[in-house]
N, C-alpha and C positions, 0 to 999 in steps of 0.2 A: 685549805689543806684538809679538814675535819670532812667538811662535803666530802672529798676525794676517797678519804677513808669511806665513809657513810656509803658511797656507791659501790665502793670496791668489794663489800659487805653484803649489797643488796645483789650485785652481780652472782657472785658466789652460793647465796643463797636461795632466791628467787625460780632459775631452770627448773628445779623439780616442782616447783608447787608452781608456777605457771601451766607448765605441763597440763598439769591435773587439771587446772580452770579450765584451759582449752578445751580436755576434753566435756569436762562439766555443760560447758556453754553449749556444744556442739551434740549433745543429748537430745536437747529437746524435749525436759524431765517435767517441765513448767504441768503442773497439773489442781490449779486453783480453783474449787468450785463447790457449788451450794448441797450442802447437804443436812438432812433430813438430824434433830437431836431431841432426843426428851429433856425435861427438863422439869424441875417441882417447885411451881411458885403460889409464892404466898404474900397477901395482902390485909394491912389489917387496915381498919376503917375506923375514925373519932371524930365525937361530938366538939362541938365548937368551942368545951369547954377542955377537951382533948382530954376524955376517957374516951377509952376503947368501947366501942360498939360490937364490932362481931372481927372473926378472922376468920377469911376466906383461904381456901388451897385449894390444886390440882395438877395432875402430871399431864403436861401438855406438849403436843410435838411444834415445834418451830425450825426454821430454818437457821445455818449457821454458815459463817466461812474458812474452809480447812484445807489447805493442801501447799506444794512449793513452789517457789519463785525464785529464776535464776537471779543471782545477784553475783557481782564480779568484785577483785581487787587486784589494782594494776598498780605496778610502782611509778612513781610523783616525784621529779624532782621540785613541784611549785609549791603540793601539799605538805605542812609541820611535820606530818609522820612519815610521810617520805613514801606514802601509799596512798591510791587515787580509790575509791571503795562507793559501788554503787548496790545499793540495795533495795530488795524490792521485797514487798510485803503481801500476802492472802488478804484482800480486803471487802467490802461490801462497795457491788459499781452502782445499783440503784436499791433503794428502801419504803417496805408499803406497809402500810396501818390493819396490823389486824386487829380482829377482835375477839378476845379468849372470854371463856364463862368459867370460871371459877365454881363449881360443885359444892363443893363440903364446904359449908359454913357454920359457924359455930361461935356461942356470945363469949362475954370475959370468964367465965364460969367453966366453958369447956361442952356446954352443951350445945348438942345440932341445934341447928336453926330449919323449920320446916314451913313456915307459912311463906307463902309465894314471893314476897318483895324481899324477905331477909334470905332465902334458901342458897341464893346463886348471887356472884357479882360478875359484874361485864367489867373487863380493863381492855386497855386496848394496846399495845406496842408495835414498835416499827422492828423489821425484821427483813435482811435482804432477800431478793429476788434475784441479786446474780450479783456473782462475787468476780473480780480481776484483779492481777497484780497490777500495783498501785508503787511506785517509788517511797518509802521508807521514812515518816514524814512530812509525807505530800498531800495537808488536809486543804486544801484549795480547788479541791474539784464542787 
């Protein structure tokens, strides 16, 4: 009898915001993809006895993943909440190693660093090459 209410509730409620999904889905808004972002990273570097050596920085451009993903929610009588909810996420499809050069270096003191080995550091990060919706906790790819 409680189910019976429970549907008699979702019937009632549901029409107008189905509506909307439908047309939601039927957009074809889906617009996930790589784009260009600065960003100011900083690295610092220590000796084996872990004092700091020098810290490095620089504003560097990298790629990033930004945009939407249809995701739907349908009503369940199987699911606890009585709604079936598929979502999808802006993600990174494949990932490649670059390599940044860090500029402005400078020891624990505060001063630049200019002789040639301390001047610049090399770090390297992974950063996507092309981003897809991805279902919403689907790290098994």
């Amino acid at each position: 009898m409680h189910l019976q209410e429970l549907l008699l509730v979702m019937a009632v409620v549901l029409p107008q915001g189905l509506r909307a999904l439908r047309y939601s889905q039927g957009t074809g808004d889906e617009n996930c993809e790589t784009l260009k972002s600065e960003i100011h990273l900083i690295k610092e570097e220590f000796d084996e006895l872990g004092r700091m050596q020098r810290t490095c920085n620089a504003d560097v451009i990298v790629n990033k993943c930004e945009g939407l993903c249809n995701s739907q929610v349908q009503p369940s009588v199987i699911t606890p909440t009585g709604f079936l909810k598929e979502c999808y996420c802006c993600r990174e499809s494949f990932l490649k190693e670059k390599v940044i050069t860090l500029t402005h270096c400078y020891d624990p003191d505060g001063t630049r660093l200019t002789t040639p080995e301390m001047a610049t550091m090399d770090i390297r990060l992974r950063e996507p090459t092309d981003c897809k919706c991805f279902k919403c906790g689907d790290f098994t790819r």
